[in-house]
Residue frames as qw, qx, qy, qz and C-alpha x, y, z in Angstrom:
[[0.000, 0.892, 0.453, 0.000, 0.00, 0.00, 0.00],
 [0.356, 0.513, 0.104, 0.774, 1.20, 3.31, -1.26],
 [0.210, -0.124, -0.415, 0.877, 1.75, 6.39, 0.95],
 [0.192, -0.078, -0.250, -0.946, -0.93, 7.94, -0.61],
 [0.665, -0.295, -0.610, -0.315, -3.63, 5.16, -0.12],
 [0.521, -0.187, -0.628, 0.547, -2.53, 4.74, 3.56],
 [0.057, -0.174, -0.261, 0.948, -3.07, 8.66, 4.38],
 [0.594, -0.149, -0.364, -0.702, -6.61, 8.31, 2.31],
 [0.692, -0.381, -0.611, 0.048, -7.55, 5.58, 4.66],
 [0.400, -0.034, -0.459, 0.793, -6.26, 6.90, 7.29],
 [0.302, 0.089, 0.041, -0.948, -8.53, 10.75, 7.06],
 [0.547, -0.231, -0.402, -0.697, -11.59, 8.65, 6.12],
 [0.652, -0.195, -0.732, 0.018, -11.66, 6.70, 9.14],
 [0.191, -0.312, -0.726, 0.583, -11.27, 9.25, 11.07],
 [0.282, -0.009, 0.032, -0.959, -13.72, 11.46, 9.81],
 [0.529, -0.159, -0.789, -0.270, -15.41, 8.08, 10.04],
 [0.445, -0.342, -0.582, 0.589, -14.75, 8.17, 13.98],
 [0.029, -0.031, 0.084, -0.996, -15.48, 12.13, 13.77],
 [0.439, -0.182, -0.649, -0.594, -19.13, 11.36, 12.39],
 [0.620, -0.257, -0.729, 0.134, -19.80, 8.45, 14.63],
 [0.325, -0.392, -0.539, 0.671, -18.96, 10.89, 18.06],
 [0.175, -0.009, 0.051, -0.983, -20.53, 13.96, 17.14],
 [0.549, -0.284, -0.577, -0.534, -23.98, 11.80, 16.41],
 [0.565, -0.489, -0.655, 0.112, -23.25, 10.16, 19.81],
 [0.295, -0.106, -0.478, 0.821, -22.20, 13.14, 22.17],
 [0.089, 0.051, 0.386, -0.917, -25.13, 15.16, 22.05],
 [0.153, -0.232, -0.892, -0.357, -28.60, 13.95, 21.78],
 [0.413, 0.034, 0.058, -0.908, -31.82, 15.63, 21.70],
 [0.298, 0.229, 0.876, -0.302, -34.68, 12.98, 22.06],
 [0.492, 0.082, -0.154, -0.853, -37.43, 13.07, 19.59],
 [0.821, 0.061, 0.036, -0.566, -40.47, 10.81, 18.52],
 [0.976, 0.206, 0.044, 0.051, -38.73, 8.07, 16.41],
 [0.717, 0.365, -0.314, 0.504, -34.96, 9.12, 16.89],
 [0.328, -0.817, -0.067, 0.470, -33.00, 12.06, 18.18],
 [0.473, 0.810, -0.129, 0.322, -31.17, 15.01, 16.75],
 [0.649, -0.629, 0.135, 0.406, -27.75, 15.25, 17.51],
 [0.150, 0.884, -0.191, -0.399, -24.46, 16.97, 15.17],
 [0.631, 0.071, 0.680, 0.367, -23.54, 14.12, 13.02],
 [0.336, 0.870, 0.357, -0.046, -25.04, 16.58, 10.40],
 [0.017, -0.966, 0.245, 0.080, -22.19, 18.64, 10.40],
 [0.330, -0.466, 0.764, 0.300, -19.49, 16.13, 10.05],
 [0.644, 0.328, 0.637, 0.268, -21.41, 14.46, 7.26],
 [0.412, 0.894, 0.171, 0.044, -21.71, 17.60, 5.38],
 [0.281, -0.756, 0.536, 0.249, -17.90, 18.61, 6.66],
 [0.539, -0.345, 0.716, 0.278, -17.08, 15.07, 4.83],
 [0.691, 0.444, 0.539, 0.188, -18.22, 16.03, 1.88],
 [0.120, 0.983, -0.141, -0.004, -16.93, 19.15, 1.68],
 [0.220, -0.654, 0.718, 0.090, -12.93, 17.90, 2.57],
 [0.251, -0.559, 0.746, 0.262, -13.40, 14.72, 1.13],
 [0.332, 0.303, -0.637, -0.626, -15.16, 14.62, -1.58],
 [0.819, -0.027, -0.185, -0.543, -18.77, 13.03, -2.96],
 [0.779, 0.123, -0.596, -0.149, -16.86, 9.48, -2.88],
 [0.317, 0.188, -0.665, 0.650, -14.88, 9.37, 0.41],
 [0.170, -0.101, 0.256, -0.946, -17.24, 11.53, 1.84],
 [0.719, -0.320, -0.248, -0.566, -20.37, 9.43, 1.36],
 [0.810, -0.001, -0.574, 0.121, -18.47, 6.13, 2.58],
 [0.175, 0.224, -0.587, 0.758, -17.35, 8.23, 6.14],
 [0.320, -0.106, 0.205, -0.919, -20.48, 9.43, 6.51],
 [0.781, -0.100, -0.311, -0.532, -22.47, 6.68, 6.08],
 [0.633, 0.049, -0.635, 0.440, -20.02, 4.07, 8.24],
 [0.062, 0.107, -0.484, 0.866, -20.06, 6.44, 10.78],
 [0.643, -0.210, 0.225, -0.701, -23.73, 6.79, 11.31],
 [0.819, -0.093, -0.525, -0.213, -24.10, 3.26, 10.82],
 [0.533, -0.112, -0.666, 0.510, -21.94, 2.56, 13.95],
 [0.117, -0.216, 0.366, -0.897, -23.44, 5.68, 16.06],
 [0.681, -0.072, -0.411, -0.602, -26.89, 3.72, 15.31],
 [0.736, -0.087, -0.661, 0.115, -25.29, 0.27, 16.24],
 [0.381, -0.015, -0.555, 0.739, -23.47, 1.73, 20.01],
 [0.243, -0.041, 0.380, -0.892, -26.23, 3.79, 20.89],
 [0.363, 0.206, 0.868, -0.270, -28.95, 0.93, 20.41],
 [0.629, 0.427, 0.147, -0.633, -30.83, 2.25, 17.61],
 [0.214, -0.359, 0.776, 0.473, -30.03, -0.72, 15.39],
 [0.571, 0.545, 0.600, -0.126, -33.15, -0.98, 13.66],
 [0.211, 0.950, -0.001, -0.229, -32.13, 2.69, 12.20],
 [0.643, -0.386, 0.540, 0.382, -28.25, 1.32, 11.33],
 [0.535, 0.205, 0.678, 0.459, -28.71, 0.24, 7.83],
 [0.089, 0.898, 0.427, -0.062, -31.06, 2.94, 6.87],
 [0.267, -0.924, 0.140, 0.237, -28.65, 5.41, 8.24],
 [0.518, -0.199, 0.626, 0.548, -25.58, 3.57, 6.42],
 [0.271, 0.461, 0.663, 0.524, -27.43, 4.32, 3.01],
 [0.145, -0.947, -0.274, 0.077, -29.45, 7.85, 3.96],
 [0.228, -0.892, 0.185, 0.343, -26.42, 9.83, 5.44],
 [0.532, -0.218, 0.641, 0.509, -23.76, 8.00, 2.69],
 [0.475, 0.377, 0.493, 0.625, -25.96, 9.74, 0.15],
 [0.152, -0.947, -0.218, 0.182, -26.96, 12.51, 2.00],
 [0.360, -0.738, 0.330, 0.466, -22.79, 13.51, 1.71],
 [0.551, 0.218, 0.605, 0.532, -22.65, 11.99, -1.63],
 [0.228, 0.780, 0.398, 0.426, -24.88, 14.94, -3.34],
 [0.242, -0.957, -0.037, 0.159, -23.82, 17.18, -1.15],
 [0.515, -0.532, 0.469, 0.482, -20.12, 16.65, -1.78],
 [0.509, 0.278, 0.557, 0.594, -20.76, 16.22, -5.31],
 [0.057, 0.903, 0.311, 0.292, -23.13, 19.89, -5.94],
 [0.400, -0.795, 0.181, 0.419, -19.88, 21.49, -3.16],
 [0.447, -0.277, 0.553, 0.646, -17.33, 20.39, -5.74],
 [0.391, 0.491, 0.704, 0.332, -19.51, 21.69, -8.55],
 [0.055, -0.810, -0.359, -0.460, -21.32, 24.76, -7.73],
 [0.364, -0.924, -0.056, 0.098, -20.07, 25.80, -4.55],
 [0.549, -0.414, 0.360, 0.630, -15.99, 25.73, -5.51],
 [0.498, 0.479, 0.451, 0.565, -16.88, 27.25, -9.25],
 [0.229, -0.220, -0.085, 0.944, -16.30, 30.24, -9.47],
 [0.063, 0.616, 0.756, 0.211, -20.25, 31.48, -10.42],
 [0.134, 0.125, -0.006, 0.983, -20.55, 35.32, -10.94],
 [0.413, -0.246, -0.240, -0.844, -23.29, 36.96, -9.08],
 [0.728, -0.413, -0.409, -0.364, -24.11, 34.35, -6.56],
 [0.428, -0.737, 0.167, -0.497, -22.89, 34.04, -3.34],
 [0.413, 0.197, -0.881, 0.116, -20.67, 31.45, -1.66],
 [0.336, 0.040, 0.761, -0.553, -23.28, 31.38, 1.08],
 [0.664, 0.364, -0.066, -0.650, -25.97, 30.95, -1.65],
 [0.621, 0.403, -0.668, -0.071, -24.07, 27.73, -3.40],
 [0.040, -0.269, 0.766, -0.582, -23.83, 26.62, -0.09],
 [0.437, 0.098, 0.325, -0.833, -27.24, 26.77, 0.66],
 [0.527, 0.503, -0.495, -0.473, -28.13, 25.06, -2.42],
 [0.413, 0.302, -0.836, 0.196, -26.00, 21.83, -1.45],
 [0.125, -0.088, 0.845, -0.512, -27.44, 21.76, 2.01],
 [0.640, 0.045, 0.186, -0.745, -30.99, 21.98, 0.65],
 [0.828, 0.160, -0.466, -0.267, -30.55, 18.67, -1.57],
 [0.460, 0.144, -0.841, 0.245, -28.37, 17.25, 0.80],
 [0.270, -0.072, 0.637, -0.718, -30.57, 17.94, 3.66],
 [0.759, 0.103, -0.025, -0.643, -33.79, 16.69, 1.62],
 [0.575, 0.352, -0.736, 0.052, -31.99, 13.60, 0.68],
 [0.201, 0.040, -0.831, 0.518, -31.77, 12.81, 4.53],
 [0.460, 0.189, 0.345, -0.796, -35.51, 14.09, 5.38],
 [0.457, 0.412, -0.566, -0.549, -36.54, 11.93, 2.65],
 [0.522, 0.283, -0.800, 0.086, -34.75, 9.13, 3.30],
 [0.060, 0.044, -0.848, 0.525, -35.42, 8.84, 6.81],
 [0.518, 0.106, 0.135, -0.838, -39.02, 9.69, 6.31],
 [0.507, 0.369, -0.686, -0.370, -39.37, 6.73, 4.21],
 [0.357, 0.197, -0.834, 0.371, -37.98, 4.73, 6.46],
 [0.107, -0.076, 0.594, -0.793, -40.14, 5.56, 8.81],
 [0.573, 0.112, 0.241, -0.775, -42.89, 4.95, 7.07],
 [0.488, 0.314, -0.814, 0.002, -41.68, 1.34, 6.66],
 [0.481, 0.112, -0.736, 0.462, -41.04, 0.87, 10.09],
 [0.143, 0.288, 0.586, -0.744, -43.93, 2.61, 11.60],
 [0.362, 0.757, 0.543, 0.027, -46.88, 4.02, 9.58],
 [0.324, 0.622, 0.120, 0.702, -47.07, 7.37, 7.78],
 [0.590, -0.805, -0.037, -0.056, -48.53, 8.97, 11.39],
 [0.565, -0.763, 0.126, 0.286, -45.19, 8.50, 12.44],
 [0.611, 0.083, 0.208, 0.759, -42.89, 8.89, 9.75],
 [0.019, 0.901, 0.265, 0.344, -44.97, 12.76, 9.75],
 [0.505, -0.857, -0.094, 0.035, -43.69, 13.23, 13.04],
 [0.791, -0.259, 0.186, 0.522, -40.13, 12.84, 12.13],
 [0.525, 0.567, 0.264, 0.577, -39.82, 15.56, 9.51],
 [0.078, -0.935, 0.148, -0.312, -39.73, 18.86, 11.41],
 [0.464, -0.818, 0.308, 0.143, -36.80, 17.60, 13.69],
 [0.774, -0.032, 0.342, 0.532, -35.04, 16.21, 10.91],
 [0.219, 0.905, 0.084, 0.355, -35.36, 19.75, 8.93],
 [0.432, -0.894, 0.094, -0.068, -34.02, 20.93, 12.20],
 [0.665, -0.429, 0.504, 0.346, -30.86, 18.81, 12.48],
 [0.683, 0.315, 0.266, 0.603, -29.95, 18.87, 8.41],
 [0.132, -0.951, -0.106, -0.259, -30.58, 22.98, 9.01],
 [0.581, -0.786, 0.191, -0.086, -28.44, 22.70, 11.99],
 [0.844, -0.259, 0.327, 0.337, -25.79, 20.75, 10.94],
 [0.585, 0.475, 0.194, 0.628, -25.07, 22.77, 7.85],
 [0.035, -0.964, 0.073, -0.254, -25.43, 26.11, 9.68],
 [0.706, -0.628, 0.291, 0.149, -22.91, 24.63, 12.23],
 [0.761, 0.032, 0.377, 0.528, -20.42, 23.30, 9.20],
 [0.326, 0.894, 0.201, 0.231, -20.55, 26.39, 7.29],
 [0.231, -0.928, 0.275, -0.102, -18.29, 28.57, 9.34],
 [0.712, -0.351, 0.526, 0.305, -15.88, 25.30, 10.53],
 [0.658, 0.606, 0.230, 0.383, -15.91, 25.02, 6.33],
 [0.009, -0.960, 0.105, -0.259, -14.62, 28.90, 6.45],
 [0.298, -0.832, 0.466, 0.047, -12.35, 29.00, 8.91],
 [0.834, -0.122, 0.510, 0.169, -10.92, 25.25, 7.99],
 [0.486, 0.820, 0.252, 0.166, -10.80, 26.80, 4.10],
 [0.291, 0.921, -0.179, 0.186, -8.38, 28.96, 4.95],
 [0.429, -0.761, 0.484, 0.061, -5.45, 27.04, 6.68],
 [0.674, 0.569, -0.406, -0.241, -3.24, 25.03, 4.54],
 [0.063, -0.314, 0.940, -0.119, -2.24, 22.43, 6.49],
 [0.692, 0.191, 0.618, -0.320, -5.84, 20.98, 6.25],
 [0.700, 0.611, -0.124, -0.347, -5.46, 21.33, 2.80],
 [0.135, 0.583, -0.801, 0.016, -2.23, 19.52, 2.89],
 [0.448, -0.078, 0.776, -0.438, -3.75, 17.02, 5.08],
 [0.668, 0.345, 0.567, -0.337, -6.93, 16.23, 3.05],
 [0.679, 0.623, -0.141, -0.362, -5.93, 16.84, -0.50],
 [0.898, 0.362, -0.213, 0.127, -3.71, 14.39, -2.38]]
């Protein structure tokens, strides 16, 4: 294994491990889950490491926050939800929000990204729910997931910013 492949494993496991603790450390209770700031490190990993990396962190990572914190019904779901939630998002960042688009805003292009990637996960989990419960309760899940994909991109936005501008992450995460 090449230096290069090693240090790419390496950063996706731990933004694998990053994922995984920010879903567990804070947790807001709701009907059929909780919100917590996994949001923000899945949208961070698509933003540093890209649609492909970035779905496969993000989607490992909630799968195991799922498995250790008992929701393993939600596991698989969550492995396939948040792994394309960061896919589109990481793919529409490296598209529209790094292009250089006259006349629109990098908070606008932003915005943009979080709305598909955030619907993608409101979506997805809504579904799900209404799999695994009825519609009645996959309803009930949609305002606090709004709340946490909302939240998690308002929270990554800035870390994006400041992180954006030191070049050792860039060293770090690019090739």
């Amino acid at each position: 294994m090449n230096n290069n492949k090693t240090k790419r494993l390496v950063i996706v496991a731990l933004f694998t491990a990053l994922v995984a603790v920010a879903t567990m450390a804070i947790k807001v209770p709701t009907i059929n889950g909780y919100i917590h700031l996994g949001d923000t490190m899945v949208y961070l990993c698509g933003i540093f490491l890209g649609p492909i990396y970035g779905a496969i962190a993000a989607g490992i990572g909630s799968f195991l926050a799922d498995m250790l914190s008992g929701y393993m019904v939600w596991a698989m779901p969550s492995l396939l939800i948040k792994a394309l939630d960061a896919l589109a998002f990481g793919l529409i960042f490296k598209s529209i929000v790094l292009s250089d688009a006259k006349g629109i805003s990098l908070l606008s292009r932003y915005s943009f990204a979080l709305l598909i990637g955030g619907s993608i996960m409101v979506g997805g989990y809504f579904i799900t729910g209404t799999v695994l419960y009825s519609f009645a309760g996959a309803i009930s899940s949609v305002i606090p997931n709004i709340v946490q994909a909302v939240g998690g991109g308002v929270i990554a936005y800035p870390i994006f910013l400041a992180l954006k501008k030191q070049k050792s992450i860039n060293r770090i995460i690019n090739k």
